[in-house]
C-alpha positions in Angstrom: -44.6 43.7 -44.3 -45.4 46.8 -42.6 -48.3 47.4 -44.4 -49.5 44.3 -41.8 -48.1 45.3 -38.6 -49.9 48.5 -39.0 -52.6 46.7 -39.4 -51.9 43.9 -36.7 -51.3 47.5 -34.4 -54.6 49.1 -35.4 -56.1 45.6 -34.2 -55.8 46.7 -30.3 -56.7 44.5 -27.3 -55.3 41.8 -25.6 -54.2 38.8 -28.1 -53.3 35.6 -25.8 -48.8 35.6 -25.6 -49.0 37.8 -28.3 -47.8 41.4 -27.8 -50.2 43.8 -28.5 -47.9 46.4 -30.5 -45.0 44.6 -32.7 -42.3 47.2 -34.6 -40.3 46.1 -37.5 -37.7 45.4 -35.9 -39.3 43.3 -33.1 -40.4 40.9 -36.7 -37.0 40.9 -38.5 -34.6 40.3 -35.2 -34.9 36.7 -35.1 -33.1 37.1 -31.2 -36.6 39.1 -30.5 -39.4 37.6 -28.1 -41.9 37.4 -30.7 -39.4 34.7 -32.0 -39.2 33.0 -28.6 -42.7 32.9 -28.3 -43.6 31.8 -31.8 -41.0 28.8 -30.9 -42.5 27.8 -28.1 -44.1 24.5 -27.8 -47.7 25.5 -26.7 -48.6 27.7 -29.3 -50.4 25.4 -31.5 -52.3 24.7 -28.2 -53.5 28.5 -28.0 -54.4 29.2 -31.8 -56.9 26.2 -32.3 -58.4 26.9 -28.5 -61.9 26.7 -28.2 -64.2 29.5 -26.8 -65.5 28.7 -23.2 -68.7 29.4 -24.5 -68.8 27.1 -26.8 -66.8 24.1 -24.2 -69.7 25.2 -22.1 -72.2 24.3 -24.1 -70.5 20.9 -25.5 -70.9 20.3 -21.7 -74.2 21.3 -21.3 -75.4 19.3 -24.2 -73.2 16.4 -23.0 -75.4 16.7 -19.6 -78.6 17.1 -21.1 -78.1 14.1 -23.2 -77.1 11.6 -20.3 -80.3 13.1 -19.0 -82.7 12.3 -21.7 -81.0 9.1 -21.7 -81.7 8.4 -17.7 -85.5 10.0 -18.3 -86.0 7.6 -21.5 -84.7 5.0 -19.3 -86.8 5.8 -16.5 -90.3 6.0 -18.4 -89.7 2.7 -19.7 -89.4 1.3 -16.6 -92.5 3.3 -15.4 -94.2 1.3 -18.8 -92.8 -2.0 -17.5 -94.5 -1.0 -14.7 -98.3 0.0 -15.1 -98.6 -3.0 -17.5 -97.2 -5.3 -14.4 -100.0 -4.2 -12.5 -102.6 -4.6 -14.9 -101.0 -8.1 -15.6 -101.5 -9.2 -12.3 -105.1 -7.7 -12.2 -106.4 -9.7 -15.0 -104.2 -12.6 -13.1 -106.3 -12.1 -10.4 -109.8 -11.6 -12.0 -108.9 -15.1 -14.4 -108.6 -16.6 -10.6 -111.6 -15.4 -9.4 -113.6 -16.5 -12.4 -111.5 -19.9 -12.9 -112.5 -20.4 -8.7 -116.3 -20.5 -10.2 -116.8 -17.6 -7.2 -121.0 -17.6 -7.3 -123.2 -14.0 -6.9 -120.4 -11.7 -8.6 -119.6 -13.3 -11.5 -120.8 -10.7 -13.8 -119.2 -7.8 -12.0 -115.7 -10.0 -12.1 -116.2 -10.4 -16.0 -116.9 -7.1 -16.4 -114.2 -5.5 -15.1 -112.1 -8.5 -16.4 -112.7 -7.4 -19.6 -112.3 -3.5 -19.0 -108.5 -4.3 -17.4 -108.0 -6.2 -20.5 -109.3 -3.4 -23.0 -107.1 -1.2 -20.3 -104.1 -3.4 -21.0 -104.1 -3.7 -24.5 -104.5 0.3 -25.2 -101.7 0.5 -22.9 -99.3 -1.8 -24.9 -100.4 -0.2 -28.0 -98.9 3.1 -26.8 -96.1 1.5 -25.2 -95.3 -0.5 -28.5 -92.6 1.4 -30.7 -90.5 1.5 -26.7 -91.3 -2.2 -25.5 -91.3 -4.6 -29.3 -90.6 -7.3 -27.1 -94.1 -7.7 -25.2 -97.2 -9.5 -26.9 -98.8 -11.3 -24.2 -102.4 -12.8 -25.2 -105.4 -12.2 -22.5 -109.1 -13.9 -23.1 -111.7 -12.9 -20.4 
């Protein structure tokens, strides 16, 4: 036994409600304050403490995973949204060819069908994040 509190003494530093320099005698009086703190009831709470470096980055990786979350969130409402807008395009090029409007018929067709090409490379890409959409155009 004091084989190990020369060696806990050689230790040095500052060890958390430990004493930095325990005798023999401070180890076999049980009326010592090694005893009182050993007893006390937040002990287990300091030996199984966790570094603040390592809480900090738990938090930090916490964060930055709500955050990937709210970005993955966000592009796939951006998605939603460029394939709206080329939804209502086509919408409104199907009108204008459905209305039989004369002289630029060709020029509607044509850029009918390059808002459709448009559209469907853009749900290809989108595909693996929105399963749900498969809507059919014809030009």
């Amino acid at each position: 036994m004091r084989e190990q509190l020369s060696l806990y003494n050689a230790v040095g530093g500052e060890v958390v409600k430990m004493p930095t320099h325990l005798s023999f005698e401070d180890v076999k009086s049980c009326d010592s304050k090694l005893w009182d703190i050993l007893k006390s009831s937040d002990v287990g709470a300091w030996r199984t403490s966790v570094p603040v470096s390592v809480k900090q980055q738990a938090v930090r990786l916490f964060c930055m995973t709500q955050r990937a979350a709210e970005e993955k969130e966000l592009l796939i409402s951006e998605m939603k949204s460029t394939l709206h807008f080329f939804s209502n395009e086509h919408s409104g090029l199907l009108n204008k060819v459905l209305d039989n409007v004369k002289g630029d018929m060709p020029v509607i067709i044509k850029e009918g069908l390059y808002v459709e090409m448009k559209f469907n490379s853009l749900l290809k890409a989108f595909q693996s994040y929105l399963p749900d959409l498969t809507p059919d155009f014809a030009f």
